[in-house]
C-alpha positions, 0 to 999 in steps of 0.5 A: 627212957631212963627205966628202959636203959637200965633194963638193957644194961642189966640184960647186957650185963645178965648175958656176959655173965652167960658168956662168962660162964659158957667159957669154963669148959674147954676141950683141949687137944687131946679132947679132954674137957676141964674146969677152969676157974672163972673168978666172977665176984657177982656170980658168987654173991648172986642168989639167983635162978640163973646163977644156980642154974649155970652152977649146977651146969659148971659141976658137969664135965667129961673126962676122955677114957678111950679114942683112936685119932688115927694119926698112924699108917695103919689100923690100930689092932689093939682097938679094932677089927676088920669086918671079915670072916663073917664077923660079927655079921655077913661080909655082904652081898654077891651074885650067883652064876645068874646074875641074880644078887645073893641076899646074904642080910635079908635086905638087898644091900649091895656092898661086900666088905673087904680088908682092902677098903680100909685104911689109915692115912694122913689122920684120918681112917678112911673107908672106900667105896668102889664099883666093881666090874669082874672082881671075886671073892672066895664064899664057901669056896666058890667065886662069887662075883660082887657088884660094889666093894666097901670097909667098915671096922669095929671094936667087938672082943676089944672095947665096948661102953655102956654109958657116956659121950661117944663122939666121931668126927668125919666127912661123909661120902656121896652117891645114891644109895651110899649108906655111911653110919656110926653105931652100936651093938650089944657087947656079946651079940653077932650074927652068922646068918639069917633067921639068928635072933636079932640083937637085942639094942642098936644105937645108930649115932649116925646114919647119912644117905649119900643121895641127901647130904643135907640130913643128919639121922640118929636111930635107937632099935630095942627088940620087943617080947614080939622078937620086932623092933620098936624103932624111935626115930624122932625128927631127923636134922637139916643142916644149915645152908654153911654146913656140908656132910662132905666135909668134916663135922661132929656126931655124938651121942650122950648115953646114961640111964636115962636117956640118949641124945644125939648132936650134931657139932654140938648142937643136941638135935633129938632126945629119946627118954628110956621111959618112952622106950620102956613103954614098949619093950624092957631092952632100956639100954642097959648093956656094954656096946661095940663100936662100929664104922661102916658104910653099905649101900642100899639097894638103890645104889647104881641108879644113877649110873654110878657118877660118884664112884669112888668115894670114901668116908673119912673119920677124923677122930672117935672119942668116948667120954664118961661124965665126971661130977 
Protein backbone atom coordinates (compact mmCIF):
# COMPACT_ATOMS: atom_id res chain seq x y z
CA UNK A 1 0.00 0.00 0.00
CA UNK A 2 2.56 2.35 0.96
CA UNK A 3 4.53 1.66 -2.89
CA UNK A 4 1.14 2.24 -4.52
CA UNK A 5 0.88 5.90 -2.49
CA UNK A 6 3.97 6.92 -3.94
CA UNK A 7 3.16 5.90 -7.32
CA UNK A 8 -0.27 8.30 -6.88
CA UNK A 9 1.65 11.03 -5.49
CA UNK A 10 4.25 11.14 -8.37
CA UNK A 11 1.28 10.83 -10.71
CA UNK A 12 -0.15 13.94 -9.01
CA UNK A 13 2.80 15.55 -8.98
CA UNK A 14 3.58 14.56 -13.02
CA UNK A 15 0.04 16.16 -14.11
CA UNK A 16 0.49 19.60 -12.12
CA UNK A 17 3.78 19.70 -13.83
CA UNK A 18 1.42 19.17 -16.94
CA UNK A 19 -0.87 21.95 -15.86
CA UNK A 20 1.76 23.95 -15.05
CA UNK A 21 3.09 23.82 -18.28
CA UNK A 22 -0.18 24.16 -20.18
CA UNK A 23 -0.47 27.54 -18.57
CA UNK A 24 2.20 29.44 -20.55
CA UNK A 25 0.55 30.27 -23.55
CA UNK A 26 -2.10 32.67 -22.91
CA UNK A 27 -3.88 34.51 -25.74
CA UNK A 28 -4.74 38.06 -24.31
CA UNK A 29 -7.41 40.53 -25.55
CA UNK A 30 -6.21 41.36 -28.74
CA UNK A 31 -5.66 37.54 -29.63
CA UNK A 32 -1.94 37.49 -29.44
CA UNK A 33 -0.47 34.51 -27.87
CA UNK A 34 2.71 35.22 -25.45
CA UNK A 35 5.29 33.27 -23.43
CA UNK A 36 5.02 33.80 -19.68
CA UNK A 37 7.86 32.48 -17.70
CA UNK A 38 6.90 29.82 -15.17
CA UNK A 39 9.45 29.46 -12.60
CA UNK A 40 9.42 25.68 -12.02
CA UNK A 41 12.75 24.40 -10.47
CA UNK A 42 11.75 20.73 -11.26
CA UNK A 43 11.00 21.06 -14.73
CA UNK A 44 14.35 22.52 -14.87
CA UNK A 45 16.34 19.89 -13.18
CA UNK A 46 14.02 17.04 -14.63
CA UNK A 47 15.77 15.10 -17.69
CA UNK A 48 12.86 13.40 -18.67
CA UNK A 49 10.82 12.55 -21.95
CA UNK A 50 8.20 14.51 -20.51
CA UNK A 51 10.09 17.37 -19.39
CA UNK A 52 11.74 17.77 -23.02
CA UNK A 53 8.80 17.09 -24.69
CA UNK A 54 6.61 20.03 -23.06
CA UNK A 55 9.71 22.27 -23.59
CA UNK A 56 9.84 21.76 -27.19
CA UNK A 57 5.81 22.56 -27.03
CA UNK A 58 6.89 25.98 -24.71
CA UNK A 59 9.12 27.39 -27.78
CA UNK A 60 6.08 27.30 -30.00
CA UNK A 61 3.96 30.60 -30.24
CA UNK A 62 1.53 32.35 -32.56
CA UNK A 63 2.05 36.05 -33.16
CA UNK A 64 -1.62 37.95 -34.56
CA UNK A 65 -0.43 39.44 -37.99
CA UNK A 66 -4.04 40.50 -39.74
CA UNK A 67 -7.71 40.38 -37.87
CA UNK A 68 -10.76 42.47 -38.27
CA UNK A 69 -13.16 42.25 -34.88
CA UNK A 70 -15.58 44.11 -36.63
CA UNK A 71 -16.26 46.39 -33.70
CA UNK A 72 -17.36 49.31 -35.97
CA UNK A 73 -20.57 50.14 -38.29
CA UNK A 74 -19.68 49.35 -41.25
CA UNK A 75 -17.35 47.08 -43.53
CA UNK A 76 -13.92 47.78 -43.25
CA UNK A 77 -12.91 48.25 -47.24
CA UNK A 78 -9.19 48.39 -46.57
CA UNK A 79 -9.71 44.24 -45.56
CA UNK A 80 -12.88 43.18 -47.70
CA UNK A 81 -15.05 43.24 -50.37
CA UNK A 82 -18.56 42.39 -51.20
CA UNK A 83 -19.06 39.49 -53.17
CA UNK A 84 -20.76 41.53 -56.27
CA UNK A 85 -20.41 42.55 -59.85
CA UNK A 86 -19.61 38.90 -60.26
CA UNK A 87 -16.47 38.77 -58.50
CA UNK A 88 -14.43 36.63 -57.85
CA UNK A 89 -17.43 34.14 -58.80
CA UNK A 90 -21.23 34.60 -59.85
CA UNK A 91 -23.62 36.50 -57.46
CA UNK A 92 -25.75 33.46 -57.61
CA UNK A 93 -28.90 32.02 -59.00
CA UNK A 94 -32.09 33.36 -60.58
CA UNK A 95 -35.12 32.24 -62.55
CA UNK A 96 -36.09 33.15 -65.99
CA UNK A 97 -39.47 34.05 -67.23
CA UNK A 98 -40.59 30.47 -66.72
CA UNK A 99 -39.93 30.09 -63.68
CA UNK A 100 -37.35 27.77 -64.16
CA UNK A 101 -33.91 28.30 -61.69
CA UNK A 102 -30.99 29.69 -63.97
CA UNK A 103 -27.83 27.59 -62.94
CA UNK A 104 -25.34 30.31 -63.06
CA UNK A 105 -22.39 27.41 -60.59
CA UNK A 106 -23.08 24.35 -62.16
CA UNK A 107 -24.72 23.10 -58.96
CA UNK A 108 -28.46 24.40 -58.31
CA UNK A 109 -27.50 26.58 -55.42
CA UNK A 110 -30.56 29.04 -54.67
CA UNK A 111 -28.99 31.97 -53.10
CA UNK A 112 -28.04 35.42 -55.16
CA UNK A 113 -25.65 37.61 -52.94
CA UNK A 114 -26.55 41.13 -52.23
CA UNK A 115 -24.55 44.22 -50.65
CA UNK A 116 -27.70 44.56 -48.62
CA UNK A 117 -27.37 41.34 -46.79
CA UNK A 118 -24.42 42.09 -45.11
CA UNK A 119 -23.64 44.24 -42.26
CA UNK A 120 -21.66 45.34 -39.03
CA UNK A 121 -23.13 45.62 -35.86
CA UNK A 122 -22.88 45.26 -32.22
CA UNK A 123 -19.34 43.38 -32.95
CA UNK A 124 -20.06 41.27 -34.97
CA UNK A 125 -20.29 40.82 -39.08
CA UNK A 126 -23.45 39.72 -39.86
CA UNK A 127 -24.64 37.91 -43.14
CA UNK A 128 -28.67 37.67 -43.77
CA UNK A 129 -30.24 35.16 -45.22
CA UNK A 130 -34.08 35.99 -46.70
CA UNK A 131 -36.63 34.66 -48.72
CA UNK A 132 -37.63 36.52 -51.32
CA UNK A 133 -41.03 36.56 -52.98
CA UNK A 134 -41.16 39.30 -55.86
CA UNK A 135 -37.59 41.09 -55.50
CA UNK A 136 -35.25 41.51 -58.90
CA UNK A 137 -32.11 41.99 -59.91
CA UNK A 138 -30.61 43.69 -62.98
CA UNK A 139 -28.66 40.58 -64.79
CA UNK A 140 -27.56 41.39 -68.25
CA UNK A 141 -30.15 44.14 -68.18
CA UNK A 142 -32.68 42.05 -67.82
CA UNK A 143 -34.92 41.62 -64.27
CA UNK A 144 -34.60 38.50 -62.96
CA UNK A 145 -36.54 37.32 -60.15
CA UNK A 146 -34.31 35.61 -57.43
CA UNK A 147 -35.91 33.11 -54.89
CA UNK A 148 -33.67 33.42 -51.74
CA UNK A 149 -31.06 36.52 -51.16
CA UNK A 150 -27.88 36.35 -49.10
CA UNK A 151 -24.12 37.97 -48.45
CA UNK A 152 -21.09 36.78 -48.13
CA UNK A 153 -17.51 38.91 -48.09
CA UNK A 154 -13.76 38.36 -48.81
CA UNK A 155 -10.54 39.69 -48.92
CA UNK A 156 -9.19 38.78 -52.85
CA UNK A 157 -6.95 42.05 -54.09
CA UNK A 158 -6.65 43.11 -50.54
CA UNK A 159 -4.98 40.11 -48.13
CA UNK A 160 -4.39 36.84 -48.47
CA UNK A 161 -1.80 33.96 -46.39
CA UNK A 162 0.00 31.03 -47.49
CA UNK A 163 0.60 29.41 -44.18
CA UNK A 164 -0.11 29.87 -40.39
CA UNK A 165 -3.68 29.87 -37.66
CA UNK A 166 -6.69 31.39 -39.70
CA UNK A 167 -9.12 31.41 -37.13
CA UNK A 168 -13.26 32.74 -37.15
CA UNK A 169 -15.41 32.60 -34.31
CA UNK A 170 -19.04 32.76 -35.24
CA UNK A 171 -22.65 31.51 -34.63
CA UNK A 172 -24.23 29.80 -37.11
CA UNK A 173 -27.60 30.00 -38.87
CA UNK A 174 -30.34 27.56 -39.25
CA UNK A 175 -32.81 25.83 -42.10
CA UNK A 176 -32.41 23.42 -44.60
CA UNK A 177 -30.28 23.58 -47.08
CA UNK A 178 -28.74 26.82 -45.44
CA UNK A 179 -24.88 26.38 -46.24
CA UNK A 180 -22.49 28.96 -44.03
CA UNK A 181 -18.82 28.42 -44.67
CA UNK A 182 -15.23 29.84 -44.17
CA UNK A 183 -12.70 29.12 -46.78
CA UNK A 184 -10.03 29.97 -49.28
CA UNK A 185 -8.87 30.52 -52.73
CA UNK A 186 -5.67 30.73 -54.43
CA UNK A 187 -4.66 34.47 -54.42
CA UNK A 188 -5.01 35.18 -58.10
CA UNK A 189 -7.78 32.81 -58.99
CA UNK A 190 -12.02 34.01 -60.00
CA UNK A 191 -14.15 32.53 -61.78
CA UNK A 192 -16.45 34.35 -64.37
CA UNK A 193 -18.32 31.55 -65.77
CA UNK A 194 -19.07 28.24 -66.20
CA UNK A 195 -16.58 25.76 -68.09
CA UNK A 196 -13.57 28.79 -66.40
CA UNK A 197 -10.90 26.19 -65.20
CA UNK A 198 -11.47 25.48 -61.78
CA UNK A 199 -9.05 26.61 -59.06
CA UNK A 200 -6.22 24.99 -58.45
CA UNK A 201 -6.67 24.52 -54.09
CA UNK A 202 -9.69 25.43 -51.89
CA UNK A 203 -9.22 25.27 -48.26
CA UNK A 204 -12.79 24.82 -46.43
CA UNK A 205 -12.09 25.82 -42.82
CA UNK A 206 -15.63 25.20 -42.12
CA UNK A 207 -18.67 24.38 -43.54
CA UNK A 208 -22.06 23.54 -41.43
CA UNK A 209 -25.33 22.40 -42.82
CA UNK A 210 -28.09 24.23 -41.20
CA UNK A 211 -30.27 21.31 -41.15
CA UNK A 212 -27.70 19.46 -38.80
CA UNK A 213 -26.20 21.99 -36.44
CA UNK A 214 -24.76 19.01 -34.58
CA UNK A 215 -21.65 18.53 -37.49
CA UNK A 216 -18.73 20.38 -37.83
CA UNK A 217 -16.75 19.91 -41.69
CA UNK A 218 -13.63 21.04 -42.78
CA UNK A 219 -12.50 19.96 -46.60
CA UNK A 220 -9.32 20.61 -48.69
CA UNK A 221 -9.76 20.41 -52.66
CA UNK A 222 -6.61 20.37 -54.82
CA UNK A 223 -7.12 19.79 -58.75
CA UNK A 224 -5.48 16.81 -60.14
CA UNK A 225 -3.50 16.50 -63.87
CA UNK A 226 -7.40 15.01 -64.69
CA UNK A 227 -8.72 18.96 -64.37
CA UNK A 228 -11.12 16.58 -61.18
CA UNK A 229 -10.56 17.18 -57.68
CA UNK A 230 -9.20 15.06 -55.03
CA UNK A 231 -11.07 15.76 -52.23
CA UNK A 232 -10.02 14.90 -48.46
CA UNK A 233 -12.65 14.94 -46.40
CA UNK A 234 -11.73 12.57 -43.43
CA UNK A 235 -14.21 12.08 -40.45
CA UNK A 236 -16.27 15.21 -39.78
CA UNK A 237 -16.85 16.36 -35.77
CA UNK A 238 -20.11 15.72 -33.63
CA UNK A 239 -20.03 18.40 -31.08
CA UNK A 240 -20.87 17.63 -27.44
CA UNK A 241 -24.37 17.50 -26.12
CA UNK A 242 -23.22 21.27 -24.28
CA UNK A 243 -22.05 22.50 -27.41
CA UNK A 244 -24.71 24.46 -30.13
CA UNK A 245 -23.49 25.93 -33.62
CA UNK A 246 -26.22 28.43 -33.27
CA UNK A 247 -24.20 30.18 -30.55
CA UNK A 248 -20.91 31.10 -31.00
CA UNK A 249 -17.67 28.95 -31.33
CA UNK A 250 -14.21 28.80 -32.83
CA UNK A 251 -13.13 27.23 -36.28
CA UNK A 252 -9.57 27.10 -37.36
CA UNK A 253 -7.05 26.04 -39.26
CA UNK A 254 -3.01 25.44 -38.85
CA UNK A 255 -1.45 25.43 -42.25
CA UNK A 256 2.28 25.09 -42.90
CA UNK A 257 4.25 23.01 -45.54
CA UNK A 258 3.32 20.09 -44.22
CA UNK A 259 0.13 19.68 -43.20
CA UNK A 260 -3.20 21.16 -42.24
CA UNK A 261 -5.26 20.70 -39.27
CA UNK A 262 -8.44 21.66 -38.42
CA UNK A 263 -10.02 22.49 -34.91
CA UNK A 264 -13.03 23.30 -33.33
CA UNK A 265 -12.59 25.42 -30.10
CA UNK A 266 -9.43 24.10 -29.95
CA UNK A 267 -9.87 20.87 -30.24
CA UNK A 268 -7.92 19.42 -33.35
CA UNK A 269 -10.45 17.08 -34.80
CA UNK A 270 -8.66 16.16 -38.59
CA UNK A 271 -5.31 16.45 -40.11
CA UNK A 272 -4.43 15.82 -43.79
CA UNK A 273 -0.75 15.34 -44.61
CA UNK A 274 0.57 17.13 -47.70
CA UNK A 275 2.14 13.60 -48.50
CA UNK A 276 -1.23 12.16 -48.69
CA UNK A 277 -2.09 14.86 -51.01
CA UNK A 278 0.84 14.84 -53.20
CA UNK A 279 0.03 11.00 -53.86
CA UNK A 280 -2.48 12.26 -55.94
CA UNK A 281 -1.92 15.71 -57.27
CA UNK A 282 1.31 18.37 -57.19
CA UNK A 283 -1.15 21.36 -56.26
CA UNK A 284 0.40 20.53 -52.27
CA UNK A 285 -0.70 23.92 -51.19
CA UNK A 286 1.90 26.23 -51.86
CA UNK A 287 0.16 29.42 -52.67
CA UNK A 288 -1.21 32.79 -51.12
CA UNK A 289 -4.97 32.33 -50.29
CA UNK A 290 -7.98 34.73 -50.11
CA UNK A 291 -10.19 34.95 -47.16
CA UNK A 292 -13.95 34.14 -47.64
CA UNK A 293 -17.28 34.21 -45.53
CA UNK A 294 -20.33 33.12 -47.01
CA UNK A 295 -23.39 31.59 -46.83
CA UNK A 296 -25.32 29.44 -49.91
CA UNK A 297 -27.96 27.32 -49.97
CA UNK A 298 -28.39 24.10 -51.25
CA UNK A 299 -30.76 23.06 -53.42
CA UNK A 300 -32.80 21.72 -50.74
CA UNK A 301 -33.53 25.03 -49.42
CA UNK A 302 -37.37 25.28 -49.01
CA UNK A 303 -38.11 22.00 -48.35
CA UNK A 304 -39.25 22.46 -45.31
CA UNK A 305 -41.32 25.41 -45.94
CA UNK A 306 -38.96 27.70 -45.15
CA UNK A 307 -39.78 28.05 -41.09
CA UNK A 308 -36.15 29.22 -40.35
CA UNK A 309 -36.20 32.08 -42.49
CA UNK A 310 -34.65 34.95 -41.80
CA UNK A 311 -31.56 33.94 -40.39
CA UNK A 312 -28.01 34.96 -40.33
CA UNK A 313 -24.77 33.94 -39.52
CA UNK A 314 -22.78 36.09 -36.99
CA UNK A 315 -18.64 36.37 -37.20
CA UNK A 316 -17.60 37.60 -34.06
CA UNK A 317 -13.88 37.96 -35.03
CA UNK A 318 -11.24 36.45 -37.80
CA UNK A 319 -7.57 36.28 -36.82
CA UNK A 320 -4.71 34.95 -38.87
CA UNK A 321 -1.50 33.88 -37.11
CA UNK A 322 2.10 33.07 -38.17
CA UNK A 323 4.21 30.76 -36.01
CA UNK A 324 6.81 32.24 -33.91
CA UNK A 325 9.67 29.92 -32.66
Amino acid sequence: MRKLGILVLIGVLSLNSIGLAAKKNKVNKTGKTGTTNINNEDSKSKKTILSRFLKKKDKDSWELVWNDEFDGNTLDSSKWSYWENDYPSKNGNFVDENGNLVDQYGFKAKQYYLRDNVKVEGGNLVIEVKKENNKTVKIDGVDRKILYSSGAVHTKDKYDVKYGKIEMRAAMPKGIGVWPAFWTWPSDYAIRKIGDPAALEEIDIVEISGDNLREVTGTIHALKADSQYASFVGKDLTIKKNEDLSNFNTYAVEWNEKEIKWFFNGRNYKTVTMKEVGKQTENTFKLPHYLIINVALKNTTGSDGDVDFPTEMKVDYVRVYKKVK
